[in-house]
DRENPA-3360 file (N, C-alpha, C; in nm, 2 decimals, always signed):
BEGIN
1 = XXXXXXXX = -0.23/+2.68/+0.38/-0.17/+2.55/+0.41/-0.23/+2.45/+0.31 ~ -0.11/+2.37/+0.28/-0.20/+2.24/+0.13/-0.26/+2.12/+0.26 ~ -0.34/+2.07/+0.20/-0.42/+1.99/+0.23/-0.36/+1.89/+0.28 ~ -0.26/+1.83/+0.19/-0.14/+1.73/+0.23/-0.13/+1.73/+0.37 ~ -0.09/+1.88/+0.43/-0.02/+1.85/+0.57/-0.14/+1.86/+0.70 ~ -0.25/+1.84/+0.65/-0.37/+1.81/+0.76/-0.41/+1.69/+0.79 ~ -0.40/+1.60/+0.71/-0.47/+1.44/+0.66/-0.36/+1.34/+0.75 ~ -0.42/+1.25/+0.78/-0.34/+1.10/+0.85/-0.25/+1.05/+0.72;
9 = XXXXXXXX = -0.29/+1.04/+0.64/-0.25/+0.90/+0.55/-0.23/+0.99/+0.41 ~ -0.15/+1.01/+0.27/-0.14/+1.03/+0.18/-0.14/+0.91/+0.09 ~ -0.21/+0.87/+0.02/-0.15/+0.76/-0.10/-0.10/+0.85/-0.21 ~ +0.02/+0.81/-0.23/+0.02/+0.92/-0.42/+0.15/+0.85/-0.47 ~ +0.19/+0.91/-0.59/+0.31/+0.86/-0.68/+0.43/+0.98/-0.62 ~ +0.50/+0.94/-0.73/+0.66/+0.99/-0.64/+0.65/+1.11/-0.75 ~ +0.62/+1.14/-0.81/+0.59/+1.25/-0.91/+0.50/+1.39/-0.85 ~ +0.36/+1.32/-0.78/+0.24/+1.46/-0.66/+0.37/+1.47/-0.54;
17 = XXXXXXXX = +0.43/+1.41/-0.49/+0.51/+1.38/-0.39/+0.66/+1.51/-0.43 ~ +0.70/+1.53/-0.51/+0.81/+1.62/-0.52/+0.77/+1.75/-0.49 ~ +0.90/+1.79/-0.39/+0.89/+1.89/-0.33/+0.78/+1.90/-0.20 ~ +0.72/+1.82/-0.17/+0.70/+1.77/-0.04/+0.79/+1.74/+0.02 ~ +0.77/+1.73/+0.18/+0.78/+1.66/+0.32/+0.71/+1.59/+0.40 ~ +0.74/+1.47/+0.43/+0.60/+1.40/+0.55/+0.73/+1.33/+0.67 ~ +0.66/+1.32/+0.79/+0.75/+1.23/+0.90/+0.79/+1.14/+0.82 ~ +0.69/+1.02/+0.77/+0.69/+0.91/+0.74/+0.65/+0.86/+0.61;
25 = XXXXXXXX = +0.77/+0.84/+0.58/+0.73/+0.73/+0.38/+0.72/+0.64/+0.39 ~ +0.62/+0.56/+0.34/+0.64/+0.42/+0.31/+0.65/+0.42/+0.12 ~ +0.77/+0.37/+0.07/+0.76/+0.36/-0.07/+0.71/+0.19/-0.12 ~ +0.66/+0.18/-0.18/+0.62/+0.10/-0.29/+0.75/-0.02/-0.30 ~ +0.73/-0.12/-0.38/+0.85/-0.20/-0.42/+0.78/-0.20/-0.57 ~ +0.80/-0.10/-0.64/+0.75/-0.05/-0.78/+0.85/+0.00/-0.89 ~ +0.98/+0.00/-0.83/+1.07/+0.07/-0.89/+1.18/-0.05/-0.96 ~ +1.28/-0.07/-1.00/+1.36/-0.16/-1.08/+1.42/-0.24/-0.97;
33 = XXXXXXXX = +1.44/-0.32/-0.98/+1.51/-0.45/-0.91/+1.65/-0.51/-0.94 ~ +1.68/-0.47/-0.79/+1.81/-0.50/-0.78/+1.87/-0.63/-0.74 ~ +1.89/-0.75/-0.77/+1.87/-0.89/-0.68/+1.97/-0.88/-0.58 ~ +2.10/-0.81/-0.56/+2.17/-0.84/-0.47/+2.26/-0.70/-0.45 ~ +2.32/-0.69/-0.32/+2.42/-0.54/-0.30/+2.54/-0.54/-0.37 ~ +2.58/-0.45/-0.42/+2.67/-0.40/-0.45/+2.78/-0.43/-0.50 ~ +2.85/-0.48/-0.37/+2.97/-0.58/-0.36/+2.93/-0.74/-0.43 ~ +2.79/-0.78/-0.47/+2.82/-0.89/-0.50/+2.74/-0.86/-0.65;
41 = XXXXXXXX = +2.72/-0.82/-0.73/+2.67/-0.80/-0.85/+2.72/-0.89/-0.95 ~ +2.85/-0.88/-0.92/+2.96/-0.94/-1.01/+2.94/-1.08/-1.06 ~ +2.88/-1.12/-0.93/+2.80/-1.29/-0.93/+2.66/-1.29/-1.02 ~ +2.61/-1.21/-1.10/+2.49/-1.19/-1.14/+2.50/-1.15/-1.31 ~ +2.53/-1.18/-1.41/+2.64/-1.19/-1.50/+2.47/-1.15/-1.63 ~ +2.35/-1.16/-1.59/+2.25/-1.13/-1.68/+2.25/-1.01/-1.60 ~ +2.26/-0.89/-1.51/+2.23/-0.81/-1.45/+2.29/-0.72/-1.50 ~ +2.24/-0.57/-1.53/+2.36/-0.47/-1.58/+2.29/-0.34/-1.57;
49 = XXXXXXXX = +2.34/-0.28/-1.45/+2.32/-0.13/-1.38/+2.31/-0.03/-1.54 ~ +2.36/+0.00/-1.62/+2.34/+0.10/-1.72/+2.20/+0.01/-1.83 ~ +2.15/-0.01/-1.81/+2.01/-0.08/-1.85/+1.88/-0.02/-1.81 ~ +1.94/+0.05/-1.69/+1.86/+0.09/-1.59/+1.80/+0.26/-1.65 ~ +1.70/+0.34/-1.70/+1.69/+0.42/-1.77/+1.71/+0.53/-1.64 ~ +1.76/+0.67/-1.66/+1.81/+0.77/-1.58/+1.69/+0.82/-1.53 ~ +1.52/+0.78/-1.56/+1.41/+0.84/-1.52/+1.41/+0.78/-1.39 ~ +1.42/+0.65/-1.39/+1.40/+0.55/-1.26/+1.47/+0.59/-1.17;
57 = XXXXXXXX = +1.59/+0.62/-1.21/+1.69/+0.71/-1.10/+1.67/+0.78/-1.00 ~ +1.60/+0.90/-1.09/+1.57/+1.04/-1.05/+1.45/+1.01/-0.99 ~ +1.34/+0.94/-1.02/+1.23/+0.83/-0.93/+1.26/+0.83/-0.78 ~ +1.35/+0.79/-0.82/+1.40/+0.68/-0.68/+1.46/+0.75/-0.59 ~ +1.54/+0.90/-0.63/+1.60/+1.01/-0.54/+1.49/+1.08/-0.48 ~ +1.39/+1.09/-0.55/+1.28/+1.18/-0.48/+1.19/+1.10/-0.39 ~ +1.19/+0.98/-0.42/+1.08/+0.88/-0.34/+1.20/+0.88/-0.17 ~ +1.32/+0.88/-0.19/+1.37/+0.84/-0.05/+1.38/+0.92/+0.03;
65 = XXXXXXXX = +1.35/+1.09/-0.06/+1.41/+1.18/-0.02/+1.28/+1.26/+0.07 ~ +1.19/+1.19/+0.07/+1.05/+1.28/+0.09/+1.08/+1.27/+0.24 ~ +1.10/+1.14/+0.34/+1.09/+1.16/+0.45/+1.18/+1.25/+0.56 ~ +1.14/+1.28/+0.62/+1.17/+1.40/+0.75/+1.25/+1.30/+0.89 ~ +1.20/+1.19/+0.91/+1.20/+1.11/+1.04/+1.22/+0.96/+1.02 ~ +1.13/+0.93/+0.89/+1.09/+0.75/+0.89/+1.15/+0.72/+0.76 ~ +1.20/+0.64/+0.70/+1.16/+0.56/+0.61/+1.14/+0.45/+0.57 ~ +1.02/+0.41/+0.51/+1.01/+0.23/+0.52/+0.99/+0.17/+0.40;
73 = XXXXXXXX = +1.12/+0.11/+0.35/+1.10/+0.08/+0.20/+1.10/-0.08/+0.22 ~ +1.14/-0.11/+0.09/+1.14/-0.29/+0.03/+1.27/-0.30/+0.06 ~ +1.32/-0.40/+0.10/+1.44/-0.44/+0.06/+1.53/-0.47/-0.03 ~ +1.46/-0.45/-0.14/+1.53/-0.45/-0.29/+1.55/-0.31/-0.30 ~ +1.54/-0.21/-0.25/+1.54/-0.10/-0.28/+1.66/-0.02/-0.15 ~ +1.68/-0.17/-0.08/+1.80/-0.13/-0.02/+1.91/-0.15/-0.10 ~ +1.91/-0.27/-0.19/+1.95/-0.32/-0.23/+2.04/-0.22/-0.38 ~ +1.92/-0.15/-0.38/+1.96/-0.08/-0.53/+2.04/+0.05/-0.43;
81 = XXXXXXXX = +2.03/+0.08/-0.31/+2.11/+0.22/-0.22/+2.24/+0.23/-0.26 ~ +2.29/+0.05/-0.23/+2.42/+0.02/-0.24/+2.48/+0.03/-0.34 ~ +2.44/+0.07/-0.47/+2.49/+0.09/-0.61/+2.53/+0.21/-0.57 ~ +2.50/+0.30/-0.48/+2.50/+0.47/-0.51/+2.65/+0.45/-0.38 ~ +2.62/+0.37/-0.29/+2.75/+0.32/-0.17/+2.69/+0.33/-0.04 ~ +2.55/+0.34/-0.02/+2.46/+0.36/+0.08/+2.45/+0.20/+0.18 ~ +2.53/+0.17/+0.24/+2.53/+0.06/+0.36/+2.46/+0.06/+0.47 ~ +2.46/+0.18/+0.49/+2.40/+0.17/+0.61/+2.45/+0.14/+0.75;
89 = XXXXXXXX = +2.59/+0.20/+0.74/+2.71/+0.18/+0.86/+2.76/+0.25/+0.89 ~ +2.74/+0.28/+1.06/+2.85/+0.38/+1.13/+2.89/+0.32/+1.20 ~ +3.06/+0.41/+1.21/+3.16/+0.39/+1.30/+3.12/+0.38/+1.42 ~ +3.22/+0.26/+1.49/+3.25/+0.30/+1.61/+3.37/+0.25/+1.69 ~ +3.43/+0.31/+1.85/+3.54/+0.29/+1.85/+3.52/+0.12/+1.89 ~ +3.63/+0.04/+1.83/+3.65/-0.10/+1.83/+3.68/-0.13/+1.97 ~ +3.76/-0.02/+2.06/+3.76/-0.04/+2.21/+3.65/-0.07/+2.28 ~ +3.52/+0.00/+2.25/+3.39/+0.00/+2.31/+3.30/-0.14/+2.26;
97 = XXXXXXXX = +3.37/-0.16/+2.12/+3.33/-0.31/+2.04/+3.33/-0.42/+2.09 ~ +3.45/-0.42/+2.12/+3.50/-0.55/+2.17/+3.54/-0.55/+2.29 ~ +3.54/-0.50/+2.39/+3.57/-0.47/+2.53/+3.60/-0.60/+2.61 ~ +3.74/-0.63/+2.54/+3.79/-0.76/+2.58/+3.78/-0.91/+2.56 ~ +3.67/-0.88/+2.44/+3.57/-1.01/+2.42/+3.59/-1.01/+2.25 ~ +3.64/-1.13/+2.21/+3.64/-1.12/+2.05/+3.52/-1.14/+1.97 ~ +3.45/-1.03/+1.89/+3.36/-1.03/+1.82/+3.36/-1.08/+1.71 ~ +3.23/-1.14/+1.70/+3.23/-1.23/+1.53/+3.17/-1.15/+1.41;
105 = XXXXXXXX = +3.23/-1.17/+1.28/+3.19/-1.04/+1.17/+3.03/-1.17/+1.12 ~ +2.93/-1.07/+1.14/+2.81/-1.11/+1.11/+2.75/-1.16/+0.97 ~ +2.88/-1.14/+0.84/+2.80/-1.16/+0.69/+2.79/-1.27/+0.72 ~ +2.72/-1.33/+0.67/+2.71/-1.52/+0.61/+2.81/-1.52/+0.52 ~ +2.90/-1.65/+0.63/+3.01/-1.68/+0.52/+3.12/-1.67/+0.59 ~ +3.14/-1.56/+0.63/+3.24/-1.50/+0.70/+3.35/-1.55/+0.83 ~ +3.46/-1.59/+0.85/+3.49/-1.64/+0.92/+3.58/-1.59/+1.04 ~ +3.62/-1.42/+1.00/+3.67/-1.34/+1.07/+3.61/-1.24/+1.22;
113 = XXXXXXXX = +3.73/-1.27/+1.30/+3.66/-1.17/+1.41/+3.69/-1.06/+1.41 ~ +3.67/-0.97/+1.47/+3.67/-0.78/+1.46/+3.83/-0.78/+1.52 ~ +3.95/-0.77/+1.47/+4.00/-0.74/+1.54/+4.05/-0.63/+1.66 ~ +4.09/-0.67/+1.80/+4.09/-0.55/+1.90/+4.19/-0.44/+1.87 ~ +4.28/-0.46/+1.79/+4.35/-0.36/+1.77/+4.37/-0.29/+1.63 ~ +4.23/-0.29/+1.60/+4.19/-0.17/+1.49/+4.14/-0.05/+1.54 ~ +4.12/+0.07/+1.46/+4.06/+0.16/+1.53/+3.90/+0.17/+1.54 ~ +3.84/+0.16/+1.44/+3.69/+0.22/+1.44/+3.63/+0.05/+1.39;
121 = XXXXXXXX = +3.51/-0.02/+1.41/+3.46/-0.08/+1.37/+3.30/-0.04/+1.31 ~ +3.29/-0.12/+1.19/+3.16/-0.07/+1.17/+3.04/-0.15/+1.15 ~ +2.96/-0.08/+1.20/+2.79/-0.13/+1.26/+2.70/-0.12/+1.19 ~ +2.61/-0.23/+1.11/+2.52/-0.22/+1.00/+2.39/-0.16/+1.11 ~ +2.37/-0.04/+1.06/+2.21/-0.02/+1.13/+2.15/-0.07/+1.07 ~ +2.04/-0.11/+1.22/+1.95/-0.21/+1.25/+1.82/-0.12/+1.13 ~ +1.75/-0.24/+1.03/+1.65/-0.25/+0.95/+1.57/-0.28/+0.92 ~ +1.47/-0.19/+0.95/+1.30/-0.35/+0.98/+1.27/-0.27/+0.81;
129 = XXXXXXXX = +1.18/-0.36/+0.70/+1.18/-0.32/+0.56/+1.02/-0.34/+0.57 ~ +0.97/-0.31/+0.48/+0.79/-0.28/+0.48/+0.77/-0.42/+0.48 ~ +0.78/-0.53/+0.44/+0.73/-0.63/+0.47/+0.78/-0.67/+0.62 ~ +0.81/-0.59/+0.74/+0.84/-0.65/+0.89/+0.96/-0.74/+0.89 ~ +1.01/-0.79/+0.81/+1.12/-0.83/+0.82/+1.25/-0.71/+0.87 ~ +1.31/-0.85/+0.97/+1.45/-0.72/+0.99/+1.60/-0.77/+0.91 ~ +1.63/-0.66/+0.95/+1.80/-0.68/+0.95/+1.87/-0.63/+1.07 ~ +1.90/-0.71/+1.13/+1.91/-0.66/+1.28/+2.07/-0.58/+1.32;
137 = XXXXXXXX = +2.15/-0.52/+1.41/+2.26/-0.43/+1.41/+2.37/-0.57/+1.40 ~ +2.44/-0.51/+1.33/+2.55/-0.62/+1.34/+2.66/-0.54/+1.30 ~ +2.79/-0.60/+1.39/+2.95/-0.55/+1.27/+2.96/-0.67/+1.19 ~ +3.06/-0.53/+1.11/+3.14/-0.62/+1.04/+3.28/-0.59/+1.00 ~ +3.34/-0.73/+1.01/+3.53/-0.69/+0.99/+3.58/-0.64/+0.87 ~ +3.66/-0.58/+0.90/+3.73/-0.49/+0.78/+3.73/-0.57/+0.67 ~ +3.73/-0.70/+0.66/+3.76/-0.76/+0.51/+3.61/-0.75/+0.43 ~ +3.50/-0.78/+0.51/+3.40/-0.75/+0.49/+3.34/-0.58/+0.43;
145 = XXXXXXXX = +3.43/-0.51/+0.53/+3.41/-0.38/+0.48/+3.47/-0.31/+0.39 ~ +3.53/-0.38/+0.37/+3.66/-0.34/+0.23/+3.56/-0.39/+0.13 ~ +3.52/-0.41/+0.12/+3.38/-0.52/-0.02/+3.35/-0.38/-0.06 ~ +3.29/-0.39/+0.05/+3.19/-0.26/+0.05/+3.23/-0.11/+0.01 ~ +3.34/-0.06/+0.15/+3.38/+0.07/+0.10/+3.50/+0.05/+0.02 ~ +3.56/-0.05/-0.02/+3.72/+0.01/-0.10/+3.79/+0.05/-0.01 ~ +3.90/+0.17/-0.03/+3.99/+0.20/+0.04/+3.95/+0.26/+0.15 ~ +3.83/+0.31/+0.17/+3.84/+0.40/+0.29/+3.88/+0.28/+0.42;
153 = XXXXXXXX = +3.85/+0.17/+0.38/+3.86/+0.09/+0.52/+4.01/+0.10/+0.56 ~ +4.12/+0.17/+0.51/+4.25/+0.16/+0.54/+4.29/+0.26/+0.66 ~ +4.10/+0.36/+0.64/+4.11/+0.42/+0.75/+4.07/+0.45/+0.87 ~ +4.01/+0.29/+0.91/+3.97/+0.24/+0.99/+4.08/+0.13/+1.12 ~ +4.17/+0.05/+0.99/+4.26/-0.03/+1.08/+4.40/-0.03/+1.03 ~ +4.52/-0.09/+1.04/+4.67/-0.08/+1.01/+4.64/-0.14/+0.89 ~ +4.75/-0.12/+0.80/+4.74/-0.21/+0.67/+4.73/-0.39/+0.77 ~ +4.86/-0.39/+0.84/+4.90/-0.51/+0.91/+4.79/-0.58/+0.94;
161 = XXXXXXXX = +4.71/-0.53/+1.02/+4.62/-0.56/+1.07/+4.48/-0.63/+0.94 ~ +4.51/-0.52/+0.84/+4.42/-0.60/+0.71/+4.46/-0.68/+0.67 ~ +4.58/-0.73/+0.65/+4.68/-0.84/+0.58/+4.68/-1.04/+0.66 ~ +4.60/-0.96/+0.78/+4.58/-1.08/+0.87/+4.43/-1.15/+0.88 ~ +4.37/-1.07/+0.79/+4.22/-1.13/+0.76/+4.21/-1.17/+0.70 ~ +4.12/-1.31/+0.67/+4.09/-1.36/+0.57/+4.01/-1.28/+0.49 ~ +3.98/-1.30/+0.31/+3.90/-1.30/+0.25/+3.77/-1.38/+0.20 ~ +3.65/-1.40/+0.26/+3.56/-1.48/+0.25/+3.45/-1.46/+0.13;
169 = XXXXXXXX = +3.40/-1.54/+0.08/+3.27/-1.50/-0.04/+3.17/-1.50/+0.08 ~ +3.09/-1.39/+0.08/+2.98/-1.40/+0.10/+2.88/-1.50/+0.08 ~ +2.82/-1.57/+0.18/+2.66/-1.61/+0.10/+2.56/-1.55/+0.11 ~ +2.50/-1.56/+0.01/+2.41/-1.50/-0.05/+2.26/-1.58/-0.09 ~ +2.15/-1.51/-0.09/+2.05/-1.54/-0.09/+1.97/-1.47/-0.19 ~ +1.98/-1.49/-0.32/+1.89/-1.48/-0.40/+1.74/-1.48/-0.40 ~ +1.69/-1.43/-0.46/+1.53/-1.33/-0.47/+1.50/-1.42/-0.55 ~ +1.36/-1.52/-0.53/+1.33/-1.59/-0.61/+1.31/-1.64/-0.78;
177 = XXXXXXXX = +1.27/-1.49/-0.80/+1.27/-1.50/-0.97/+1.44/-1.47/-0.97 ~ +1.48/-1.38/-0.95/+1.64/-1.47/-0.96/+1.71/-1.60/-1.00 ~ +1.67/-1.65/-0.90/+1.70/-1.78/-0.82/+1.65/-1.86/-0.96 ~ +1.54/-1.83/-1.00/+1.52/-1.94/-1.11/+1.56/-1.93/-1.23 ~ +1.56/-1.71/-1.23/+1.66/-1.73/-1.39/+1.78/-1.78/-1.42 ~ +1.85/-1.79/-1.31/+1.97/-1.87/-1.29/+1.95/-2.01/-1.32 ~ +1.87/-2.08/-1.32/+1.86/-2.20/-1.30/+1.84/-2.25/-1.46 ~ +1.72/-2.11/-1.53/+1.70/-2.17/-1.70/+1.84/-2.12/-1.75;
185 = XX = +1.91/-2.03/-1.71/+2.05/-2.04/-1.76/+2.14/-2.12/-1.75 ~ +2.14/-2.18/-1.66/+2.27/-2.26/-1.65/+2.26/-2.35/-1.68;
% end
């Protein structure tokens, strides 16, 4: 038996760490920085994913990959999931959603309610990130999720039904050093 699997606590790199397993990772916020998800990149115009060298990558697949039960990362490193399409949302039936009651789509910004006669609505699992901060369960409406997945959301609700939602910008909340390179730029 290695030593690893006797001990309370491991400290190590993501390098001693391959090819292990533990209940519980806690990774670092050591890896490249992502300022914002996915769908909104586009707004980030100094920012550019192939910059990013293929070692950090492969980094960053083994660091997520170690836990069995837990994992407790940074936030920016949620951030960087969503490049790969990793949201963090499951279905559910929109009957059980909204159960008579019109539900509000949770992004900031957003001014659409779930509508009741979609099929599946989808649920951001709930996120507490190593600094204790959460992101708590929330839906969100197909226009919202169309950001995110692209077409699959067509297979969630009627076209009709998409054609009656608004499209909203997101607000967004930039990561401080962000926030300020924006600022010597503009």
């Amino acid at each position: 038996m290695r030593l690893v699997y006797i001990v309370d606590f491991v400290l190590g790199t993501v390098h001693k760490a391959k090819g292990l397993e533990f209940d519980t990772v806690q990774v670092a916020d050591d890896f490249v920085t992502v300022p914002l998800a996915r769908h909104n990149l586009e707004r980030m115009p100094v920012f550019h994913v192939n910059r990013i060298p293929a070692d950090e990558w492969n980094l960053l697949y083994v660091a997520v990959t170690r836990a069995k039960r837990r994992l407790i990362m940074p936030q920016s490193l949620c951030r960087l999931l969503t490049l790969a399409g990793e949201y963090f949302l499951k279905p559910e039936l929109t009957s059980e959603v909204c159960k008579g009651e019109p539900v509000q789509c949770t992004v900031r910004g957003c001014p659409n309610v779930i509508p009741a006669n979609s099929f599946l609505t989808m649920k951001k699992r709930p996120f507490v990130y190593s600094d204790n901060t959460k992101d708590p369960e929330d839906y969100l409406c197909h226009s919202c999720v169309q950001r995110r997945l692209g077409p699959l959301t067509w297979l969630t609700v009627s076209p009709e039904v998409m054609e009656t939602l608004e499209s909203a910008e997101e607000v967004v909340v930039l990561p401080y050093n962000y926030h300020n390179l924006m600022l010597q730029l503009a």
